[in-house]
matplotlib code that plots the C-alpha trace (Angstrom):
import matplotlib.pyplot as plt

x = [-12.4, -10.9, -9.8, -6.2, -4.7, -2.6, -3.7, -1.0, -2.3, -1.5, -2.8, 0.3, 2.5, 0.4, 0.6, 3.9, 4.5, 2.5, 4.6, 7.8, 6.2, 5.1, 8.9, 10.3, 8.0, 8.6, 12.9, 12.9, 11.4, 14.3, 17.2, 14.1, 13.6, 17.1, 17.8, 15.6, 17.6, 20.5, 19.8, 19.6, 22.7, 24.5, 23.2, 24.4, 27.9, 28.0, 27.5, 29.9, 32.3, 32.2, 33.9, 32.4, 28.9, 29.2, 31.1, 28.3, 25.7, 26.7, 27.7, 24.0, 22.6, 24.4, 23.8, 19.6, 19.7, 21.2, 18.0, 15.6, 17.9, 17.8, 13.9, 13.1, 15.2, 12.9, 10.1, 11.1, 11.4, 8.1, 6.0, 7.3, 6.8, 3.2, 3.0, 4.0, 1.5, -1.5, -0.6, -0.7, -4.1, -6.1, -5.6, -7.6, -10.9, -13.2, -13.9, -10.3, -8.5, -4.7, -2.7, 0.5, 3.1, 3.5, 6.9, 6.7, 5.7, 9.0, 11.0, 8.8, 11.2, 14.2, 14.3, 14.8, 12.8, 9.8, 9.9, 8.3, 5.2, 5.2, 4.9, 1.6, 0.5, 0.5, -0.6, -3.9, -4.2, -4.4, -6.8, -8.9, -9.3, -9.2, -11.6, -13.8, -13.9, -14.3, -11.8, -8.9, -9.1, -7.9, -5.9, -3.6, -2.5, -2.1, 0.0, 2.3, 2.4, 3.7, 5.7, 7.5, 7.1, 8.9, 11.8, 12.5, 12.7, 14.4, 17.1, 17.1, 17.1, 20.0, 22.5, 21.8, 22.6, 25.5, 27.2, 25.8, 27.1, 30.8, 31.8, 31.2, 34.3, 35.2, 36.5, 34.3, 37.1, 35.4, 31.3, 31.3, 32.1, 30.0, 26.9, 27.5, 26.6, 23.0, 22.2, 23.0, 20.2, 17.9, 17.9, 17.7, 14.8, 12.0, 13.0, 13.2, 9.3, 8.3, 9.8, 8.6, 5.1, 5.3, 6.7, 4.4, 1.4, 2.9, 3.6, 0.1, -1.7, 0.3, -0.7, -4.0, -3.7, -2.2, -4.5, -8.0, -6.0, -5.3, -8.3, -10.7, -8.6, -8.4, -12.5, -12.7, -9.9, -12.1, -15.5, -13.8, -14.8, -12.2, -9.5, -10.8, -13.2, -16.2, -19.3, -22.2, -23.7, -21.1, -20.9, -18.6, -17.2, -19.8, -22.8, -24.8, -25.7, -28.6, -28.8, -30.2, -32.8, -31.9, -33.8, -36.8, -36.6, -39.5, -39.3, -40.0, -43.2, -44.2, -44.4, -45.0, -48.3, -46.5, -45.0, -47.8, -50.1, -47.7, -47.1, -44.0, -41.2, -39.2, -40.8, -43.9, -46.3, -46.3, -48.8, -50.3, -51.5, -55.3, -55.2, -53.2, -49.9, -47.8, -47.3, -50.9]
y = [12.5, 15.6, 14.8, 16.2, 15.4, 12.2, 8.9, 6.2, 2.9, 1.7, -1.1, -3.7, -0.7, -0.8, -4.5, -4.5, -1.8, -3.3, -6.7, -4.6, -2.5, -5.8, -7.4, -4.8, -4.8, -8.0, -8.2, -6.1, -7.9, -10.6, -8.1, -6.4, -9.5, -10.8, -10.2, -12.8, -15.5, -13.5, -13.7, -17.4, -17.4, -15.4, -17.7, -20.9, -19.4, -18.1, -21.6, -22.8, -20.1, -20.4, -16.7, -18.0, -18.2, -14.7, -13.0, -15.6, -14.2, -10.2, -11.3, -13.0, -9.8, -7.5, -9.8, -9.6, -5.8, -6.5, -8.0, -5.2, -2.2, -4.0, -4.5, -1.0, 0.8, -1.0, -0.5, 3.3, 3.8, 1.8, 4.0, 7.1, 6.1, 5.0, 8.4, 10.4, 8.7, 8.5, 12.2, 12.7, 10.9, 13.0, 15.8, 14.5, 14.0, 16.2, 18.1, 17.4, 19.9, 19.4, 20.8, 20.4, 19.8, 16.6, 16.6, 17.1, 13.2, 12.5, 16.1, 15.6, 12.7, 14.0, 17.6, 17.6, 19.4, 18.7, 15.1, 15.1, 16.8, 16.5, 13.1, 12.9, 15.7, 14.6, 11.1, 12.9, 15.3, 12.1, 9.5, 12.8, 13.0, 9.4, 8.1, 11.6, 11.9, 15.9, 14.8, 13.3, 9.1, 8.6, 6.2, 8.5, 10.0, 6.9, 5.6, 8.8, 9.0, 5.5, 6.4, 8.6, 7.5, 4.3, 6.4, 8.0, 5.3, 3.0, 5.8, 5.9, 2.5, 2.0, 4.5, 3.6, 0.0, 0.8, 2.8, -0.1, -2.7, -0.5, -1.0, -5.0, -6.6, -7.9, -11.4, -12.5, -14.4, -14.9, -15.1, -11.4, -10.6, -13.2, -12.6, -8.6, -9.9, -11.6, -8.0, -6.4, -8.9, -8.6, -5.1, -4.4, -6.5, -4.3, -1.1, -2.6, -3.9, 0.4, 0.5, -3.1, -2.0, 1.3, -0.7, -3.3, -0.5, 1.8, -0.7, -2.1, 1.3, 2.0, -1.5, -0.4, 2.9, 1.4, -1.1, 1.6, 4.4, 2.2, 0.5, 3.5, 4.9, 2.1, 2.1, 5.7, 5.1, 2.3, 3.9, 7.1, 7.8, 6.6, 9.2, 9.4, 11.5, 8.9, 9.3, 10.2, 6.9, 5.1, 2.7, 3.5, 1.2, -0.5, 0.1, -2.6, -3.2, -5.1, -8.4, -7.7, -10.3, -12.4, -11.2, -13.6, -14.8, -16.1, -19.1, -18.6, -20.6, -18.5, -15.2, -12.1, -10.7, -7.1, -8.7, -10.5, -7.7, -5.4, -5.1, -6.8, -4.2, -6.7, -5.3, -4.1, -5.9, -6.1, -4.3, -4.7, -1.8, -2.0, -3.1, -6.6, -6.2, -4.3, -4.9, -6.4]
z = [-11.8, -13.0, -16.6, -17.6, -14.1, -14.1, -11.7, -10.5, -9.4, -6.2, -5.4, -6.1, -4.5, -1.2, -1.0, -1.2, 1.2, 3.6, 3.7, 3.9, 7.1, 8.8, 8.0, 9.6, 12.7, 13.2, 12.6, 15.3, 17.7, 18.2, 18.3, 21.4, 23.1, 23.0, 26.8, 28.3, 25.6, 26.8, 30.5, 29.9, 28.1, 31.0, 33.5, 32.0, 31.1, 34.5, 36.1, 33.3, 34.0, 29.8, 28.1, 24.9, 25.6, 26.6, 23.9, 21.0, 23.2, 22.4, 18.8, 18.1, 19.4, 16.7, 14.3, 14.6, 14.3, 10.4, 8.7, 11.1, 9.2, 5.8, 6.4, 7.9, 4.6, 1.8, 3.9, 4.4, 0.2, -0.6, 2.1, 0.4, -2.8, -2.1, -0.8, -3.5, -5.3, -3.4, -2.9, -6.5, -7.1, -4.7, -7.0, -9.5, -7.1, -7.6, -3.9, -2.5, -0.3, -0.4, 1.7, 1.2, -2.2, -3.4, -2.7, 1.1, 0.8, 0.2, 1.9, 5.1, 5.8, 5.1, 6.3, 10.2, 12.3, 10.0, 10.1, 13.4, 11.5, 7.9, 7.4, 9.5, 7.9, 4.9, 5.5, 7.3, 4.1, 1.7, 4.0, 4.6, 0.8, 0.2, 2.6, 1.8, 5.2, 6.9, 9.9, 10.5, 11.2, 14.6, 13.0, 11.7, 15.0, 16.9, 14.2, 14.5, 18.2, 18.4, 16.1, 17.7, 20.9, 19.2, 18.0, 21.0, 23.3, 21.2, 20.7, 24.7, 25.7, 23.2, 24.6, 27.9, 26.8, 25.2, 28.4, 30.6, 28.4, 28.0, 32.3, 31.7, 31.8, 28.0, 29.0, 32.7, 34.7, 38.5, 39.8, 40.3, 37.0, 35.1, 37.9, 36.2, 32.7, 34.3, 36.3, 32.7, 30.9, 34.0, 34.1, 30.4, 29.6, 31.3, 29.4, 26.1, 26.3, 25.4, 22.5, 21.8, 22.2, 20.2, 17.3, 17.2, 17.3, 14.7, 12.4, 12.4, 12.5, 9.2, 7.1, 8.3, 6.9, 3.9, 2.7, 3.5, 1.7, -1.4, -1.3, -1.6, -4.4, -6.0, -5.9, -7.4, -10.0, -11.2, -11.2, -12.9, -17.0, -19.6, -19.9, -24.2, -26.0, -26.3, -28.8, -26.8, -28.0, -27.3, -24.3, -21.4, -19.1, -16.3, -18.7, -19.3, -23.1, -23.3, -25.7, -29.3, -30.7, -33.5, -36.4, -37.6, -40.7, -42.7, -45.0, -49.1, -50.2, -53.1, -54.5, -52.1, -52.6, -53.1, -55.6, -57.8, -56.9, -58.9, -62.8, -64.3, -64.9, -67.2, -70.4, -72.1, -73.6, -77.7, -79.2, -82.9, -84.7, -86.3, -90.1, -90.5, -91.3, -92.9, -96.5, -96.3]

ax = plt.figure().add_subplot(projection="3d")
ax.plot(x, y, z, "-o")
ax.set_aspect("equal")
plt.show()
């Protein structure tokens, strides 16, 4: 790791991207599929000749979109926040090549015209660097191409919808006008399965993309030296210190031959001069 450049962990903020990408992949698929429920629904009423099947039938529909928008806006802050970050990291490993600012992660979604290039871009810059790979994961293009290939259909399918559903008549009162209601499930059901397909691709691609990216940072963040001056002696993290030996200790059973070998330091022996004593 370069030391001086700042790191951000990821791993919780990938995980929790992920879950909001797969919630919103799959809150879209009711509000996708609701024609052949709504064909159903159409038939019965038109056998009933029931108004209010039809007019709870269009209501359910608008009402499955709500949790798919709520879904797809968390999922759409986490993913640029984990990409802002990830972004980040890469500068601080050693060999990386990055291509674009930092804050194209979160511009590149914003600024039209460049949001059909930035994002992948960027995402191809950072699992480049991340997965210290010299090309670009395939991954990374299929995820963007169903991405917009999602977009654009969806967008399609929708307005043609809409005009479609506009010449129905509001309240069905005869067979013609209730049998115009089935056509209008029939017929919409067919289109509807592209951008099905698209979503459910680009929204796996992506937790794919996710969890690899975050992984292998997460495995050089946590192989990288400690950010503090260390003491060449000192023990860094992952080191193996082996086990020191108890120290021996030998039990007292008399006097240590150093010891009586050596003369006594207490205090000299008395010595008597030559003659007797004094006064003698």
């Amino acid at each position: 790791m370069t030391p001086g450049l700042p790191t951000y962990r990821i791993h919780g903020l990938g995980l929790a991207a992920s879950v909001a990408v797969g919630a919103a992949t799959l809150l879209y698929l009711p509000g996708a599929l609701f024609p052949i429920v709504g064909l159903s629904v159409a038939q019965t009423a038109a056998a009933r000749h029931d108004r209010d099947l039809v007019a709870a039938a269009a209501l359910g529909e608008a009402l499955l979109t709500l949790p798919y928008l709520l879904a797809l806006l968390v999922a759409a802050v986490l993913v640029i926040i984990w990409t802002w970050r990830v972004r980040k990291n890469i500068e601080a490993f050693p060999g990386a090549l990055p291509s674009l600012n930092p804050g194209w992660a979160i511009a590149g979604w914003l600024v039209p015209f460049a949001n059909f290039v930035v994002p992948a871009r960027m995402l191809a810059n950072v699992a480049r660097d991340s997965l210290w790979r010299a090309r670009t994961p395939a991954l990374v293009g299929l995820w963007w191409t169903a991405w917009l290939l999602f977009n654009l259909a969806d967008n399609v399918v929708a307005r043609i919808d809409d005009r479609r559903y506009a010449s129905l008549t509001v309240l069905p009162r005869n067979d013609a006008e209730f049998a115009t209601y089935v056509r209008y499930y029939q017929e919409t059901i067919g289109p509807r399965l592209i951008p099905t397909l698209a979503c459910l691709v680009a929204g796996v691609s992506l937790i794919v993309l996710i969890r690899r990216i975050s992984a292998a940072q997460r495995d050089r963040l946590s192989k990288a030296l400690p950010g503090w001056p260390a003491h060449p002696g000192w023990p860094v993290p992952g080191m193996q210190v082996p086990p020191v030996p108890p120290a021996s200790v030998q039990p007292v059973t008399g006097w240590s031959p150093q010891v009586a070998a050596s003369e006594s330091v207490a205090s000299p022996p008395e010595t008597r001069p030559s003659g007797g004593t004094i006064g003698a």
